[in-house]
Every structure is written in C-alpha cells, then in structure tokens.
FILUMTOR-87812 format. One record per residue (C-alpha): residue number from 1; residue in one letter; chain; x, y, z. Coordinates in pm, whole numbers, plus 50000, padded with zeros to 5 digits. Each point is the difference from the previous one (the first is absolute). Layout:
REM residues N
{site NUM,'a','A',{X,Y,Z}}
...
END
This chain:
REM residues 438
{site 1,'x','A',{32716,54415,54532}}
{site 2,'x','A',{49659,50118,49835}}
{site 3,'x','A',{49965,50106,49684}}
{site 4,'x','A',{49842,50337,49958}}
{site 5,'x','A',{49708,49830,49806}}
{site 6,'x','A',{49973,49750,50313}}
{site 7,'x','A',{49923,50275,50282}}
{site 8,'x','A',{49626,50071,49858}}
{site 9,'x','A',{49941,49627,50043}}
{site 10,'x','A',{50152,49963,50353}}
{site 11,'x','A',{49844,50267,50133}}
{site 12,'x','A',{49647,49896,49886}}
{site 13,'x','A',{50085,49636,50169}}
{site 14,'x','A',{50108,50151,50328}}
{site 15,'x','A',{49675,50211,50007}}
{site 16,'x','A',{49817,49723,49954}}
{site 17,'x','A',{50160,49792,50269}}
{site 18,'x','A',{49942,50258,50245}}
{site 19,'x','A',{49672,50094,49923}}
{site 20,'x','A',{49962,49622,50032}}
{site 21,'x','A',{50095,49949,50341}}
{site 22,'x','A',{49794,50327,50061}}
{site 23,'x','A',{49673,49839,49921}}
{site 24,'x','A',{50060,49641,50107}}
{site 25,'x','A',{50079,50138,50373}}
{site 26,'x','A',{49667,50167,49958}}
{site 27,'x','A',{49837,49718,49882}}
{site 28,'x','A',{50164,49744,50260}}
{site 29,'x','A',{49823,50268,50317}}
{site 30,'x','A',{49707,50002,49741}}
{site 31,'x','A',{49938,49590,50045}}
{site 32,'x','A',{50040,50013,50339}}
{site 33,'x','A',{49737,50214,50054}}
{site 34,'x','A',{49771,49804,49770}}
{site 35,'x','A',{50061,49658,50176}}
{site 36,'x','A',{49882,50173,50338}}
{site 37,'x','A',{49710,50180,49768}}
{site 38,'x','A',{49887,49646,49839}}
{site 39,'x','A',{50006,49774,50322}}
{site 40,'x','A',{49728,50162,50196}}
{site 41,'x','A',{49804,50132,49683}}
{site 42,'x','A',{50003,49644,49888}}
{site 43,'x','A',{49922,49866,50402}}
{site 44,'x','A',{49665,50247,49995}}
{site 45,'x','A',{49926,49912,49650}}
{site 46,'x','A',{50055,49642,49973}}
{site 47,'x','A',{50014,49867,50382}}
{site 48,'x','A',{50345,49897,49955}}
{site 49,'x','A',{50350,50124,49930}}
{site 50,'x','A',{50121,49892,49656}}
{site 51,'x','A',{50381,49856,49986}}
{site 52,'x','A',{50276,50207,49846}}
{site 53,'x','A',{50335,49966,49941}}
{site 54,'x','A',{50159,50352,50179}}
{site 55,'x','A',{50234,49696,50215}}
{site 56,'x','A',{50258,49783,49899}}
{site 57,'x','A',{49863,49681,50135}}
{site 58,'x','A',{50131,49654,50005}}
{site 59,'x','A',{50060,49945,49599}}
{site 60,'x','A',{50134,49605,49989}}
{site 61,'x','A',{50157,50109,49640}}
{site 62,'x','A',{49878,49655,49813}}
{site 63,'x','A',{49840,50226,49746}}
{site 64,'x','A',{49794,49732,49837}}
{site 65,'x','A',{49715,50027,49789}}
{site 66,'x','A',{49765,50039,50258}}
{site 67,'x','A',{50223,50217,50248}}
{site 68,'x','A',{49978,50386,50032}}
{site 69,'x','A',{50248,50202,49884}}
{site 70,'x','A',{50289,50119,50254}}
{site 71,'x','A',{49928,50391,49804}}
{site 72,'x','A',{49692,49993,50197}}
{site 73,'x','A',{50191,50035,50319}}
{site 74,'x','A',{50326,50156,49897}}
{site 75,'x','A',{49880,50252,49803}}
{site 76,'x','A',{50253,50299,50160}}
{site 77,'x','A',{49890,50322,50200}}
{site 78,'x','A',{50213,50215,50213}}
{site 79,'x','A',{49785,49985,50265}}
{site 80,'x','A',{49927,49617,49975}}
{site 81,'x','A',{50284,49919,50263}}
{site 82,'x','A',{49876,50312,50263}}
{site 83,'x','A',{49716,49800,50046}}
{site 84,'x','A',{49765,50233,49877}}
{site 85,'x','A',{49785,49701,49805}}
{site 86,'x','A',{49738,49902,50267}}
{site 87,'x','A',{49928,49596,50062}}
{site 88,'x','A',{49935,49862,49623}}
{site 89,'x','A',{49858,49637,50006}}
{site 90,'x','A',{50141,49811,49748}}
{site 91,'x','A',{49839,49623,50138}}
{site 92,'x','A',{49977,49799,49695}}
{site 93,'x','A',{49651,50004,49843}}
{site 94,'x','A',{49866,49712,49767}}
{site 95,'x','A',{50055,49981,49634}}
{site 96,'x','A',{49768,50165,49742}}
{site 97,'x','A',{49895,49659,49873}}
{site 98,'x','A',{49883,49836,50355}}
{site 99,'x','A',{49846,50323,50096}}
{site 100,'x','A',{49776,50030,49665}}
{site 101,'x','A',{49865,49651,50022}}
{site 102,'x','A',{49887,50043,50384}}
{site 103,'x','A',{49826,50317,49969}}
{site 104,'x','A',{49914,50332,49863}}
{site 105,'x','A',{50250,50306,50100}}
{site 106,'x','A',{49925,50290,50070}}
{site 107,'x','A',{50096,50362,49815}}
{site 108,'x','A',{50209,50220,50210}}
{site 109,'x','A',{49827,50322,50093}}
{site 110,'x','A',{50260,50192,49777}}
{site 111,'x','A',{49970,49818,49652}}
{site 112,'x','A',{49737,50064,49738}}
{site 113,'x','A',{49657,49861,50020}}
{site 114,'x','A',{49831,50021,49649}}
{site 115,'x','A',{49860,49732,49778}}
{site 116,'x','A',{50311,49889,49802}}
{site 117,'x','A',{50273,50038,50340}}
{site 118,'x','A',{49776,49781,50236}}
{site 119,'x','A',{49829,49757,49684}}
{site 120,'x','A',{50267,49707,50076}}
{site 121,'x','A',{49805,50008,50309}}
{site 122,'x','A',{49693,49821,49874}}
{site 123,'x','A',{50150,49706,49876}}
{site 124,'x','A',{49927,49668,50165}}
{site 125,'x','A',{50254,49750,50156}}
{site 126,'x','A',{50332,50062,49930}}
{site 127,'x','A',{50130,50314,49821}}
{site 128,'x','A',{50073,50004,49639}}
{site 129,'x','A',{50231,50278,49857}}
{site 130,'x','A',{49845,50174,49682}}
{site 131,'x','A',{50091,49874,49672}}
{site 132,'x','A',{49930,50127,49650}}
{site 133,'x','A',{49978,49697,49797}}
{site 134,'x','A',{50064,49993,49606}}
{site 135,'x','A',{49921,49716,49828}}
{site 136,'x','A',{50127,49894,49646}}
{site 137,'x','A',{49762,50040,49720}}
{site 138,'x','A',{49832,49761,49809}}
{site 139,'x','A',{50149,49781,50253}}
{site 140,'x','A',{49846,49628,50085}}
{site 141,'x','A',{49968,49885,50382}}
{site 142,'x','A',{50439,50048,50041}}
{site 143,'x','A',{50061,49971,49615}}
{site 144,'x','A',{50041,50263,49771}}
{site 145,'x','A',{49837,49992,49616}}
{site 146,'x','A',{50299,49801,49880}}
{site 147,'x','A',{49927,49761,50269}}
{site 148,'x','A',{50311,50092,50191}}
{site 149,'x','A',{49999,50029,50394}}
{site 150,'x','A',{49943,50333,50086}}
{site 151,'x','A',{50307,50157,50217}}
{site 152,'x','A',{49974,50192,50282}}
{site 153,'x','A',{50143,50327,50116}}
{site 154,'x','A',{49976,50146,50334}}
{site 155,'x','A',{50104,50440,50038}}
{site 156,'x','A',{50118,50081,50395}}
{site 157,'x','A',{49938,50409,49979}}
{site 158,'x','A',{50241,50195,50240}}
{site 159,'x','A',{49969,50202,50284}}
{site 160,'x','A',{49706,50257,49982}}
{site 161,'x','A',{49867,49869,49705}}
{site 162,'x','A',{49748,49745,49914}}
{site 163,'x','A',{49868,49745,49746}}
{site 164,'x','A',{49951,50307,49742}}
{site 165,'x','A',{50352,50087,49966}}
{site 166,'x','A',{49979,49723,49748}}
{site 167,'x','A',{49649,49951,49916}}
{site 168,'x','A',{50058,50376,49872}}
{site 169,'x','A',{50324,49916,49792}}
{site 170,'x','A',{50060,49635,49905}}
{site 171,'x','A',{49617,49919,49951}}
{site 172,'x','A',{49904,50189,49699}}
{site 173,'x','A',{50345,49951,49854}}
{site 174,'x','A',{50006,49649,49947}}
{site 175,'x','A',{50048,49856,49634}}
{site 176,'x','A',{49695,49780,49848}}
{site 177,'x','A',{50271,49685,50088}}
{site 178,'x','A',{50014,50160,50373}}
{site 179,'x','A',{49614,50035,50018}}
{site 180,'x','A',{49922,49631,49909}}
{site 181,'x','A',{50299,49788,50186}}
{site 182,'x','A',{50052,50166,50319}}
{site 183,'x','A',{49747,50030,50360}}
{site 184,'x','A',{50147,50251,50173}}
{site 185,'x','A',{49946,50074,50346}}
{site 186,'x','A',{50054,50392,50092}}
{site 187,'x','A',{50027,50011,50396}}
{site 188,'x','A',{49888,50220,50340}}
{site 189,'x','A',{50260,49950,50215}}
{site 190,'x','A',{49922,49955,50364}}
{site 191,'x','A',{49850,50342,50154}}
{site 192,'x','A',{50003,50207,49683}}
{site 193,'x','A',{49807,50096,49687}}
{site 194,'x','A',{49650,49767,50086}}
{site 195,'x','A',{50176,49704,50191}}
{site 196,'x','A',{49897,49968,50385}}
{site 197,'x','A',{50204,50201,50240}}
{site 198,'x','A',{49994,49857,50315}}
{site 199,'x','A',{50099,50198,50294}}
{site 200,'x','A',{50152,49720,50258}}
{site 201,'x','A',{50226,49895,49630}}
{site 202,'x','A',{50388,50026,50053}}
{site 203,'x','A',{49978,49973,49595}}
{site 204,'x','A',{50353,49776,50064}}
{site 205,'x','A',{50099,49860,49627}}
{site 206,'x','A',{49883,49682,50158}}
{site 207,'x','A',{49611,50179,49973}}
{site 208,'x','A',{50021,50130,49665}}
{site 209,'x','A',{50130,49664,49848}}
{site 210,'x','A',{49702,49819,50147}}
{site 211,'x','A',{49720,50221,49901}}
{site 212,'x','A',{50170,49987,49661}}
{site 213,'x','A',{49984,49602,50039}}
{site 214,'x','A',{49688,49997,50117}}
{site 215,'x','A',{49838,50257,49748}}
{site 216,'x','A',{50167,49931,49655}}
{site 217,'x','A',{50257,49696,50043}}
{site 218,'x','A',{49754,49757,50199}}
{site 219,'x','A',{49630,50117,49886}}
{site 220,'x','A',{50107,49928,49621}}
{site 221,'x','A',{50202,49707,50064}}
{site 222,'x','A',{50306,50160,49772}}
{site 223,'x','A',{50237,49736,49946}}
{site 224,'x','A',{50223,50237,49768}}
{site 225,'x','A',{50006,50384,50007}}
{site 226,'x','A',{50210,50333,49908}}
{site 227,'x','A',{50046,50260,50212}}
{site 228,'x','A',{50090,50354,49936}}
{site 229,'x','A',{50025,50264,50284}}
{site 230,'x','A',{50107,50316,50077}}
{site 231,'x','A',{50197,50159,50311}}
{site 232,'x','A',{49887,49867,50304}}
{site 233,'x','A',{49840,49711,49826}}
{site 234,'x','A',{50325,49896,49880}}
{site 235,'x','A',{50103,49876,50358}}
{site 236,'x','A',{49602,49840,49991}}
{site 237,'x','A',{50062,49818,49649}}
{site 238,'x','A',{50364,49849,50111}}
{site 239,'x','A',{49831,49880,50306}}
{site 240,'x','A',{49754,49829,49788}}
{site 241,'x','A',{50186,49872,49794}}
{site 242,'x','A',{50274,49849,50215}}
{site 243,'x','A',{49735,49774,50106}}
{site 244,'x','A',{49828,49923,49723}}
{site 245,'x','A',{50306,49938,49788}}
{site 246,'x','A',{49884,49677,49787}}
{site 247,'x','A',{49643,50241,49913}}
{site 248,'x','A',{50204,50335,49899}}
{site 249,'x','A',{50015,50065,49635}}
{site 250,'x','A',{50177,50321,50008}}
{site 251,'x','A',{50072,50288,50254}}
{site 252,'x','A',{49979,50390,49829}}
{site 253,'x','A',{50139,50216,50291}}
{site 254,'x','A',{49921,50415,49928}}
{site 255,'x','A',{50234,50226,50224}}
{site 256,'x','A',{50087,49719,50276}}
{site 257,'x','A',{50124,50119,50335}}
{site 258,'x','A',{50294,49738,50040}}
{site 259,'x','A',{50232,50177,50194}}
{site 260,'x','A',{50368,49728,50073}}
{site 261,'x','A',{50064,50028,50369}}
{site 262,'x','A',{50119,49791,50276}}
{site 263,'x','A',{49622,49785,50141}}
{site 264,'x','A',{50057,50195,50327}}
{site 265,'x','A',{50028,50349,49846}}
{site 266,'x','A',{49784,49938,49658}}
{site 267,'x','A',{49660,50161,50208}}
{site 268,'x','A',{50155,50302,50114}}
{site 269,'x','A',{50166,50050,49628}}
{site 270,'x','A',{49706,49968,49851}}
{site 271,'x','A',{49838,50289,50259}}
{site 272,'x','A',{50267,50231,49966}}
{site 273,'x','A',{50001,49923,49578}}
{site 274,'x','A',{49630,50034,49909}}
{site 275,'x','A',{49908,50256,50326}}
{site 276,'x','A',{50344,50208,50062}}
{site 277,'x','A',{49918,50290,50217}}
{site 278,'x','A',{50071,50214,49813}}
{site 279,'x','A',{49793,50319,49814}}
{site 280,'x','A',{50095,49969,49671}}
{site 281,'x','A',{49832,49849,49725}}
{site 282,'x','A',{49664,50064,50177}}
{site 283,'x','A',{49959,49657,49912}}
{site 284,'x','A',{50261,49864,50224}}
{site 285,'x','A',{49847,50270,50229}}
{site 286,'x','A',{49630,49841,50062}}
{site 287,'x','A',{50166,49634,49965}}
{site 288,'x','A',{50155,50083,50315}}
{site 289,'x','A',{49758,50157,50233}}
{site 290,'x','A',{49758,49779,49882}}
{site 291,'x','A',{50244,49705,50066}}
{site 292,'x','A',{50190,50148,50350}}
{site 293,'x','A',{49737,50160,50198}}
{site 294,'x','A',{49708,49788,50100}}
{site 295,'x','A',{49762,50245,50108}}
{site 296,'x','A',{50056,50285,49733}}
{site 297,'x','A',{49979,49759,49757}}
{site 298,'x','A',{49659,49862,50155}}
{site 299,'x','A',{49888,50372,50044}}
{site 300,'x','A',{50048,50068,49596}}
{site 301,'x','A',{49834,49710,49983}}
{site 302,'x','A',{49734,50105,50187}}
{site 303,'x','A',{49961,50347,49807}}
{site 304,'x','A',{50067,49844,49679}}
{site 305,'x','A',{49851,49643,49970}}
{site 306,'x','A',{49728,50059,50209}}
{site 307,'x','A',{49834,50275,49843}}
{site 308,'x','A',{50141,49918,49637}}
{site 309,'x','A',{49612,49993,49849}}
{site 310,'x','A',{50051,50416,50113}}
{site 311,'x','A',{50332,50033,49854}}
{site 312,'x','A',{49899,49803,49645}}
{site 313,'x','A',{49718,50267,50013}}
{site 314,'x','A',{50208,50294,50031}}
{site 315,'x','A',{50272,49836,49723}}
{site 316,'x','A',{49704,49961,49773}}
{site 317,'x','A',{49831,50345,50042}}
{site 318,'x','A',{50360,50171,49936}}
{site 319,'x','A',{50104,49801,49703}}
{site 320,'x','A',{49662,49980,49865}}
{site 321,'x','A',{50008,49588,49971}}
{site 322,'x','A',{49756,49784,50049}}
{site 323,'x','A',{50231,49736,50043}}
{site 324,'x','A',{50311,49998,50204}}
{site 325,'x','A',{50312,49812,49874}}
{site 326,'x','A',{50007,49665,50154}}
{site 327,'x','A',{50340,50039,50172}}
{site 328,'x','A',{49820,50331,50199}}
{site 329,'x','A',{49755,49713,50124}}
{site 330,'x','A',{50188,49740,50033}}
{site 331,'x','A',{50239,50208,50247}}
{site 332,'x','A',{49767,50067,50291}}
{site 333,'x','A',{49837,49631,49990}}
{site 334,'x','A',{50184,49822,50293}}
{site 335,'x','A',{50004,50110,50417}}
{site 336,'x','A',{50298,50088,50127}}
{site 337,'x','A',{50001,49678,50216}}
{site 338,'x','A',{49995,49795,49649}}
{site 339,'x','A',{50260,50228,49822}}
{site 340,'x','A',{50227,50048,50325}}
{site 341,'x','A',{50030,49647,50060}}
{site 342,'x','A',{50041,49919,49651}}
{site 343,'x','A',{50300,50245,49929}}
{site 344,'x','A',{50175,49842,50310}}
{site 345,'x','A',{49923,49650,49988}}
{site 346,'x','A',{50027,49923,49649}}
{site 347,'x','A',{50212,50283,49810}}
{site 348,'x','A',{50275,50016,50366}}
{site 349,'x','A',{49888,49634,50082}}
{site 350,'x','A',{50027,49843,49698}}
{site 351,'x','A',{50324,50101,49890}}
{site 352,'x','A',{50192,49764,50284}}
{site 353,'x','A',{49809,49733,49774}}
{site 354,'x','A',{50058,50131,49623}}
{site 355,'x','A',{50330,49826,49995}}
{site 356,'x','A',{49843,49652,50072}}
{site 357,'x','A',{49724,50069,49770}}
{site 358,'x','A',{50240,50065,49746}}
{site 359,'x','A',{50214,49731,50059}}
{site 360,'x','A',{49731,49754,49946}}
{site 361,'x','A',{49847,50129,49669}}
{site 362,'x','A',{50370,50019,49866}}
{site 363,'x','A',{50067,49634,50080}}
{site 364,'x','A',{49633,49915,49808}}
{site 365,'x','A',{50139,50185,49696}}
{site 366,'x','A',{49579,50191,49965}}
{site 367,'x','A',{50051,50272,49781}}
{site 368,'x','A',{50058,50292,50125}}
{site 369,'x','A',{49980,50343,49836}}
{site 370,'x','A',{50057,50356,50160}}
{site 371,'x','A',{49908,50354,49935}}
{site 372,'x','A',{50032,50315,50117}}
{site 373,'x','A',{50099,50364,49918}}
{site 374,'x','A',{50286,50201,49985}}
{site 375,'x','A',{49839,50269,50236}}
{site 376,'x','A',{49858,49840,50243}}
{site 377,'x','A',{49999,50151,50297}}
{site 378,'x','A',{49837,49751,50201}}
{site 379,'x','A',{50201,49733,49938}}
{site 380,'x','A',{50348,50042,49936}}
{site 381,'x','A',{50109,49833,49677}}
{site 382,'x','A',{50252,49817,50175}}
{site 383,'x','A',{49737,49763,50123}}
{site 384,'x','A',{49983,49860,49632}}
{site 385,'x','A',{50367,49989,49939}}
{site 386,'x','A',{50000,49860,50401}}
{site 387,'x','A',{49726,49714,49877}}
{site 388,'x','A',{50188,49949,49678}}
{site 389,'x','A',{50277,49887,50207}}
{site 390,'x','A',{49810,49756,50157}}
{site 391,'x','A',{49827,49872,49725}}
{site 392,'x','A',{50271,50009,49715}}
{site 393,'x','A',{49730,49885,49779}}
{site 394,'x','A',{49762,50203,50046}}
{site 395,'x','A',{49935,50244,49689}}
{site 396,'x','A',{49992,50386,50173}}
{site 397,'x','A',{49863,50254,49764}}
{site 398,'x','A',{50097,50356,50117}}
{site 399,'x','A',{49750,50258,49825}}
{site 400,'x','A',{50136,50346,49961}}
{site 401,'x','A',{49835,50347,50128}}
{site 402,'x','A',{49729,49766,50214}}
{site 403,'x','A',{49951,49997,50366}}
{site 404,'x','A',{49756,49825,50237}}
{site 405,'x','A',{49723,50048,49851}}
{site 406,'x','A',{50098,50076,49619}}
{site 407,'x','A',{50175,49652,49912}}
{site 408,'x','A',{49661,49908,50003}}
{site 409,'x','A',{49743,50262,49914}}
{site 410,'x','A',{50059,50209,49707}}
{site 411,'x','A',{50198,49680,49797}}
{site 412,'x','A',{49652,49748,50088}}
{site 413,'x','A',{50021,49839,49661}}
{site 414,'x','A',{50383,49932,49990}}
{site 415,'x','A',{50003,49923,50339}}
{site 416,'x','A',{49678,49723,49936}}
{site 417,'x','A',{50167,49869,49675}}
{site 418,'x','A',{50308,49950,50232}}
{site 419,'x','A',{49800,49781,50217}}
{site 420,'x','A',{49841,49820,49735}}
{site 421,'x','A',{50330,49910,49822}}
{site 422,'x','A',{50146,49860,50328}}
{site 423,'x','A',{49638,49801,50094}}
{site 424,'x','A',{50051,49844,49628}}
{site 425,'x','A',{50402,49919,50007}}
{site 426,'x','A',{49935,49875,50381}}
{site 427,'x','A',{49744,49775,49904}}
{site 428,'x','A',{50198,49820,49725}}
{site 429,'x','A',{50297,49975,50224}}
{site 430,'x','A',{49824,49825,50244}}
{site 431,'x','A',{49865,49786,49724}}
{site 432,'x','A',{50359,49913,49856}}
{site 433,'x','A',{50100,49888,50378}}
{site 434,'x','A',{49737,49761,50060}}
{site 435,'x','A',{50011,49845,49598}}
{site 436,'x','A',{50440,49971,50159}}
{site 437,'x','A',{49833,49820,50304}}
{site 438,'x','A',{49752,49793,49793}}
END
C-alpha cells in the first residue's frame, strides 16, 4: 500500500511514462518519414543513396573490435515490424583506416563546410587525428632537468567533447614537478573536435584505437604511457590498454560506462542505460533521440552542427561574450555520421568487450584508479562499484555533489593533483617490480 507521501511521486512517474510513449510513437512515424525524405534528397544531391540502418539486417553477433554494433539494427520502433522502413542497405563498407590511405572522402551535402570542419581534409597521405601536444619543461631530447626519462601521458576526451576538455582543466593546473616530468598528449578523437571525420567511417572501436596508434602511440614511439579518460573514452583507454599491457603505467577512468551484463545482452543494456526513452532528465531525453532515431538525430544535426558558426553568433550577441565556453564549441564539432556511429559502435559495441578488457588489465596488476560523482546522471554510479568488482584493486574515488561534467570542472586543481599523485606512486611501483625482477 502507498504511503500518502508516496502518491505525489507515483503520479509524477506515471505521467512521465505516458507522456513518454506519447512522444516516442510520434517520433517512431517521425523517422519514417525522414528515411523516405533523406534517400532521394541525398540521390539528387549526391548521385547516390546513402546506407541506413531503418532494417534489421543480417547482424553475425561476433561483436569484435572492428564489428558494428547490433543497436544499429535493433534499435526498436512500433512500426519497424509493419514494414514501414523502406529497403536500407547495410553491405559492409571498408574500414576508416583503408579508406583514408586510398583516397580523399568526400563531405556529405548535409554537414558543415567551414575552415576548421573540412581542415583534416588537406592533410596528405594518411589521416592523422589532432593532437595537442605538451611537452615537459626544461626538458632534454626524452629527459627531464634531473636527467630522468620523461613519462608520458595520453587524455581520451568523451563523447561530444574534444582535446580541450583537458587542455582547459588539467593543463594550467599542473604543479612545477608536473610541468617538467610529464609529455602529455591531449587527444581529438576520431570525427570530433579538429580530428578528420570521414563520411564512409563505421567509427567501430577497432577505428578509433588505430588512429590513436597511429597518431600518438606509433608517431612518438611511446614505449611507456598513462592514460586518463573520461566517459566514452573509458571504453577507448581499456581497449588500449588491454593491448598494450607491458607499456601502461596507470589507467585514471572519470565516470566509466561499465555496465555487468550477459556478452549477448551488454549492447542493448548499455542503449537502454545511457539513452532510455524516456523524457525526463532532458538529458536522458536528447541522449535518446539522438541515439534511437537515425534521421532526427541527423536532421538536428543538420540544423545544429551545420550552421553552428550562426548559432555561436547568436550565443555571443545575447550573452555579450566574445568567447564561447569551450564545451558550447566543442558540442557541435562532429557530423552526425561520426557521432552516430560512434555512440553505437563503441559506447553499445564496446561494452560486449569491456569485460575482456578488464579481465586482462586485472591479471597485469596496471594501476588502476576510478572516479566519478555521486550525481551523475549519465553514468550510473553503479558502473564504478560494477568495475570495482572486477578490479578489486582498483582504488574508486566517489566525489560527492558532482556529476558528468563537475567531477572534473569546478575541482581542476584537486582533480590534477589527484593525477599527479597516482603518475608519481605508479611510477615507483613499477620501479620496485622490476629492482624484484632484477
């Protein structure tokens, strides 16, 4: 029986539901009516119609690194099984990394065309993502002034965001000791912030781990390195450094979506976790129709990304700025093709694979340290207690009143002394093991 103090609660949760299912029906006839809209604006604009995934198409389930995502075709709509969804071609297409070294591609007719979207197009035989490079002061060739090697950090941004999320709070905050021993490496990730953005990309985890290779790992012959991510570059930074396990330091994850569910299922939890369809938080809200409905998603896109040099106009003329916050940027510099694919094939993708990734770092005893706040609504904070259990010793720190965003910003210099500290005690624990193995 409910209490009386219960019955406000219930009936705001009901309301919800069915407002819910409301607006979801509307948007399922919505997408529909898109995916008609976009295959013959996109045959007259383009000579071609462009692939979508309105079918559920032969899936073989492997889920691999370099495999799509089964979310991409079982994404659910009422009218999915009335055969509403016309003919969607889903015939495999090449990976990002043998397209880019045979030729240029081309920018769809709906993404944005000035300088800084379409500069990755410039650059000469095979793509490079962008990198913001720090190097140690006073440093020597790979020594610092004490004539110690210099150690290396690499920073995996998450989804939406871009190299600045930590340029903007870890650079300026490091200590003097921080400054002079450490080359850190702040990263683009594949099809946002600077970094190319391909439009014949599946941006499969398989993709981003190579451009990372290619552009950071590989191009500065690291033999050591810490990484630090946050959110979706979690699943990025375990990826890494399953497979570079004798090179990794240290692993900081911030806000990790680890979600524990059986390999078949762990996609679709992950989709109906970080994307519910549901109205409330608004968050939650434009997680999901940006993550269920291909075409309204690529039409916000198209209104938002396309045209954000109008919209940073308008933000600056109301709020009298002459700069916008970097996060305002950073949010409207990827296509929809780059963020769609991303959200499905590593956020849904990766999660079949988290468990392996896991397993592997856990047996190589890295260090492993994991943060995230109380309120986040992005990530439950199960997935810490959830990796915890997986990694017994890893050290989770739980910081109260943050979410996302605010475990990082707003605490920069606690959160970068934090970083240093476990750099430092890292470092001499990998010292102690090889003096044992000496």
């Amino acid at each position: 029986m409910l209490t009386p103090g219960k019955w406000p609660e219930k009936t705001v949760e009901k309301l919800i539901t069915a407002s819910s299912l409301v607006v979801f029906t509307f948007l399922d006839i919505l997408d529909i009516f898109l995916c008609f809209f976009y295959r013959k604006i996109d045959a007259f604009l383009e000579g071609n119609t462009t692939p979508c995934y309105c079918n559920r198409r032969g899936q073989n389930g492997k889920g691999g690194e370099e495999q799509p995502s089964e979310t991409l075709y079982e994404r659910k709509n009422i009218f999915r099984e009335l055969g509403f969804f016309g003919n969607g071609n889903t015939t495999k297409r090449e990976t990002c990394i043998e397209k880019c070294s045979l030729k240029k591609v081309k920018r769809r007719w709906s993404d944005c065309s000035c300088e800084s979207c379409v500069s990755w197009q410039q650059q000469t035989g095979e793509y490079k993502l962008h990198v913001v490079v720090k190097e140690p002061s006073k440093a020597v060739a790979n020594q610092d002034a004490k004539g110690k090697e210099v150690e290396n950090v690499i920073f995996l941004h998450g989804f939406g965001a871009s190299s600045s999320f930590w340029v903007e709070s870890v650079f300026p905050n490091l200590s003097e000791s921080g400054n002079q021993n450490y080359r850190i490496f702040a990263v683009d990730l594949l099809g946002f912030g600077k970094s190319p953005k391909p439009w014949d990309c599946l941006y499969t985890l398989k993709d981003h781990m190579e451009m990372v290779e290619q552009s950071v790992i590989d191009k500065y012959s690291l033999n050591s390195f810490h990484l630090v991510a946050h959110s979706m570059g979690c699943i990025i930074a375990s990826a890494l450094a399953s497979k570079y396990l004798k090179a990794v330091t240290s692993i900081t994850l911030v806000s990790p979506p680890y979600f524990r569910s059986p390999k078949v299922e762990a996609s679709l939890t992950a989709l109906n976790t970080v994307a519910d369809r549901r109205l409330w938080p608004p968050l939650l809200f434009g997680s999901s129709v940006m993550s269920w409905y291909e075409h309204v998603g690529r039409s916000i896109c198209f209104i938002v990304c396309r045209n954000h040099q109008r919209w940073e106009w308008i933000l600056k003329l109301f709020s009298r700025r002459r700069d916008l916050h970097f996060m305002i940027v950073d949010f409207t510099r990827h296509t929809h093709h780059s963020a769609w694919h991303t959200m499905h094939n590593v956020i849904c993708g990766g999660a079949k694979l988290m468990d392996e990734y896991l397993e592997a770092i856990k047996r190589s005893r890295v260090v492993v340290k994991v943060i995230q706040g109380d309120k986040d609504q992005v990530t439950p904070l199960e997935c810490s207690r959830n990796l915890k259990l997986k990694i017994p010793l890893a050290e989770v720190q739980i910081i109260s009143n943050a979410d996302h965003s605010s475990v990082i910003f707003g605490r920069e210099q606690h959160f970068t002394r934090d970083l240093e500290h476990l750099w430092l005690s890292a470092s001499k624990e990998e010292s102690l093991q090889e003096v044992v193995l000496l």
